[in-house]
C-alpha positions in Angstrom: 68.7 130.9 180.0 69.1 127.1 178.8 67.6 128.9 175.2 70.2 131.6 174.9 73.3 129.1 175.9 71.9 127.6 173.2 71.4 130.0 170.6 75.2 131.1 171.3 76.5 127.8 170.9 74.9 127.7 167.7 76.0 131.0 166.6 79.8 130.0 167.5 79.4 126.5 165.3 78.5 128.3 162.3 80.9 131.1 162.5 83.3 128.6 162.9 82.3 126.4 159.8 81.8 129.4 157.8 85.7 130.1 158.8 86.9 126.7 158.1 84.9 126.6 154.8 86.7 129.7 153.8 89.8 128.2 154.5 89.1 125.4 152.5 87.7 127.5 149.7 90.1 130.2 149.1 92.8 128.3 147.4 90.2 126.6 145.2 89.2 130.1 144.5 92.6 131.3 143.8 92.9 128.7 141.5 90.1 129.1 139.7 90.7 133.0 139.2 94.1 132.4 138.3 93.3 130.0 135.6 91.8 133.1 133.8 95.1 135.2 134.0 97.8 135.4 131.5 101.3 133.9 132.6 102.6 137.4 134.0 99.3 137.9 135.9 99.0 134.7 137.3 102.7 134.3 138.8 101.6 136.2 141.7 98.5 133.5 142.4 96.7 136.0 144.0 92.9 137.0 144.9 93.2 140.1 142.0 90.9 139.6 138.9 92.3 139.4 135.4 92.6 142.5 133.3 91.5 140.2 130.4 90.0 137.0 130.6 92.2 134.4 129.1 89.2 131.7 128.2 92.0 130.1 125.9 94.2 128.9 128.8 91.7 125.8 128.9 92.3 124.8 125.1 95.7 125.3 125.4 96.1 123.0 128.9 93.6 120.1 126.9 95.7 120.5 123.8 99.2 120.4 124.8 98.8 119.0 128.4 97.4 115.9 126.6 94.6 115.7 128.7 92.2 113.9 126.8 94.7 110.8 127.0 95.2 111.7 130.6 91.4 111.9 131.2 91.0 108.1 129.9 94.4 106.5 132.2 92.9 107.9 135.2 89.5 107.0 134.2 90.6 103.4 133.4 92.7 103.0 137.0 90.0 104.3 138.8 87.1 102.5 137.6 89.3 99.2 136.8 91.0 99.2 140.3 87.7 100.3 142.0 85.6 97.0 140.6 88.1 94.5 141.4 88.4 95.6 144.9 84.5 95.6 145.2 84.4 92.5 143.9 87.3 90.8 146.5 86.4 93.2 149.4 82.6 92.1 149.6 83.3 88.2 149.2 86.1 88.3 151.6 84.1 90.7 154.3 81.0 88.1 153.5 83.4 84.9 154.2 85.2 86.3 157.3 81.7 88.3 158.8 79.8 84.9 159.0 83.2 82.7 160.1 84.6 85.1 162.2 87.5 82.5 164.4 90.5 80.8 163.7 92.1 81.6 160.2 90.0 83.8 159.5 89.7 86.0 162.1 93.6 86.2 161.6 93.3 87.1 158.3 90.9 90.2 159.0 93.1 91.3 161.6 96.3 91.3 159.5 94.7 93.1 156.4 93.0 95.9 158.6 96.3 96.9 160.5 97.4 97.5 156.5 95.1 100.8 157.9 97.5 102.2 159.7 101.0 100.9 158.2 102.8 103.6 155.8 103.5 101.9 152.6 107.3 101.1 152.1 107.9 102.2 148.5 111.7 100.4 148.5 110.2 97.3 148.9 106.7 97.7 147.1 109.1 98.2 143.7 111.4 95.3 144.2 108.0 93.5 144.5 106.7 95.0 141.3 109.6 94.6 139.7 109.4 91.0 140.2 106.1 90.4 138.9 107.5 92.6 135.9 104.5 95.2 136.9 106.5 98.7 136.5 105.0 100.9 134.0 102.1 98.7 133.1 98.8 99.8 133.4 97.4 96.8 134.2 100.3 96.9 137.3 99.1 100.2 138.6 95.4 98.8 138.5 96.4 95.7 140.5 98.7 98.3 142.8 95.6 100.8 143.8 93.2 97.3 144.4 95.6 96.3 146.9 96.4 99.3 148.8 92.7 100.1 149.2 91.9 97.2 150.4 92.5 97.4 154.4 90.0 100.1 155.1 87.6 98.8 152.3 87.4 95.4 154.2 86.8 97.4 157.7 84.4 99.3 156.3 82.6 96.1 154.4 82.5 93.8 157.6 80.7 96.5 160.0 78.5 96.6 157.3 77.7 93.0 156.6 77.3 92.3 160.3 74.1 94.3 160.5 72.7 92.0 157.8 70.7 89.0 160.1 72.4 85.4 159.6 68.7 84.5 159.3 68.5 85.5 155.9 71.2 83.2 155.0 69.8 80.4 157.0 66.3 81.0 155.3 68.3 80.9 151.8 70.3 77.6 152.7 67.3 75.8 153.4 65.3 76.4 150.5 68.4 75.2 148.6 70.9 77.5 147.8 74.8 77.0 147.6 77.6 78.9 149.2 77.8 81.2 145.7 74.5 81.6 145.0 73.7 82.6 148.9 76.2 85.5 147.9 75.6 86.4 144.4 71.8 86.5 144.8 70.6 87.6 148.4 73.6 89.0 149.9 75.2 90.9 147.0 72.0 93.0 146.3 71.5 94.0 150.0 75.2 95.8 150.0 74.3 98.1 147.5 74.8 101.1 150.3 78.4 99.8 151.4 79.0 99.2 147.4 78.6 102.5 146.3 80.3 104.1 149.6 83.2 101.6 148.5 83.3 102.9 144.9 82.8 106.6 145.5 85.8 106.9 148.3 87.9 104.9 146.5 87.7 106.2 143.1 88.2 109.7 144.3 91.4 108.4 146.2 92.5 107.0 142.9 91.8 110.1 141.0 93.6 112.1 143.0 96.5 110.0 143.8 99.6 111.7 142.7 102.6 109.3 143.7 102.0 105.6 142.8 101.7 107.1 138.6 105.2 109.1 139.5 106.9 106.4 141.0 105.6 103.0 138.9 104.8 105.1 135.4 107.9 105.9 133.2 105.9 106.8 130.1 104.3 110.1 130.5 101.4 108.9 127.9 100.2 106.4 130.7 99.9 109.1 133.5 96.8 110.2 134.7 95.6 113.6 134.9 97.4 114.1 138.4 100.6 114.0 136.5 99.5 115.9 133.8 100.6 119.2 135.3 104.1 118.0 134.7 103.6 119.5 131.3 103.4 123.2 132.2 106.4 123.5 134.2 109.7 124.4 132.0 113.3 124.6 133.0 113.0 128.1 133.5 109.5 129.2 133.5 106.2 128.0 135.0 103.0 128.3 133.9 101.1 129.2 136.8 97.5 130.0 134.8 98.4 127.0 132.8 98.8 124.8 135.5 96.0 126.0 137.7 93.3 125.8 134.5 95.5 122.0 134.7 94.4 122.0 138.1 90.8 122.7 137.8 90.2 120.7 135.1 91.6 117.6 137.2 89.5 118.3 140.2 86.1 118.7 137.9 85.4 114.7 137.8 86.3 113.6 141.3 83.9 116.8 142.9 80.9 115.7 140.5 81.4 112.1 141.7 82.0 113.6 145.2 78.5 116.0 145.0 76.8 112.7 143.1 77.6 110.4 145.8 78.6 111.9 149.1 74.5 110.4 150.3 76.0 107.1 149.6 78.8 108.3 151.9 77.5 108.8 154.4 74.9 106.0 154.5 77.1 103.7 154.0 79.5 104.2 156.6 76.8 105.0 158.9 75.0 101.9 158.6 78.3 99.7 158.9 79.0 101.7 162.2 76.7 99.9 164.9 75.8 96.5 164.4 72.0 95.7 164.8 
């Protein structure tokens, strides 16, 4: 009896994923057929294949969507933004992890509630006005470090408290400074947090739509998020256009996603109970 309950249980779970996965699929699916269609065809977005495949769309989106430009912004704020918040996340988790009271336990506190605070866009631009940050690239690169890094720092602390204070004990006695204690025994063993850090946050950089809209005014520093802008007219839109615009955005962040997502889970798994 205990072996049938079973057996059911197990036949409702996956009839149940295969549901939600279809859910999740079918617009990607739409998409993708769309992108195939000719403008007439494809304002109806449906499931219907094309009469005539419209391979084409594709040049058309990377030549006049500017994508290639697009390609490179997003590439460069992801991968620009990404680093730097490695690099201060993994320090500052290291500091606070091994000195975990006054200040500093303050300090961790305050940065991790950023988790759960909305971000107030009135007063975020009066900051970056001030700092004369607006529609710079280097200011959207500084912006995406600093939003990302409450959950970052959660995520690096669980993880650094598995690590044994014996290990740094062991290194301080046979000489080593505060830096080199970090740079050269503790920096190598975070490799799994590391690359958890840098996949998660470079696909919520890629596919950030409203920091570009709101902080870029020039339309050749917008990622490919923003791109799609192109392909919608005053009185027409492009729906193949913009889905093969679509499509073509969502091809870098699911290779890094497919790549990585073993770091994902790793990483956040090994940060979740302390040893």
């Amino acid at each position: 009896m205990g072996n049938i309950k079973r057996k059911i249980f197990s036949i409702i779970g996956n009839v149940i994923a295969i549901i939600t996965s279809l859910v999740v699929m079918i617009p990607l699916i739409v998409l993708l057929i769309n992108s195939f269609k000719s403008s007439g065809e494809a304002n109806s977005m449906s499931l219907k294949l094309p009469e005539k495949w419209m391979f084409e769309n594709y040049l058309v989106v990377i030549e006049q969507g500017k994508l290639v430009s697009s390609f490179f912004n997003g590439l460069l704020y992801a991968t620009c933004s990404v680093l730097i918040l490695i690099l201060v996340v993994s320090a500052a988790a290291f500091v606070i992890s091994r000195n975990f009271k006054g200040i500093n336990k303050f300090v961790y506190y305050f940065i991790i509630a950023g988790i759960a605070m909305p971000i107030n866009n009135v007063a975020l631009m009066k900051v970056m006005q001030a700092l004369h940050l607006v529609n710079t690239r280097y200011g959207i690169v500084l912006l995406y470090a600093a939003i990302n890094i409450p959950l970052s720092l959660f995520l690096c602390y669980g993880f650094i408290g598995t690590i044994p204070r014996e290990i740094d004990e062991a290194a301080v006695i046979d000489g080593c400074t505060p830096f080199k204690l970090f740079t050269r025994i503790i920096a190598p063993l975070l490799k799994p947090i590391i690359s958890t850090l840098f996949v998660l946050n470079f696909m919520a950089v890629w596919n950030d739509f409203t920091m570009p809209l709101y902080y870029l005014n020039n339309s050749r520093k917008w990622p490919m998020t923003l791109a799609v802008y192109n392909f919608f007219g005053a009185f027409e839109n492009s729906w193949n256009l913009v889905s093969a615009d679509i499509i073509l955005t969502l091809l870098p962040v699911l290779i890094i996603f497919i790549l990585g997502q073993k770091y994902i889970v790793g990483g956040v798994s090994a940060g979740a109970v302390k040893g």
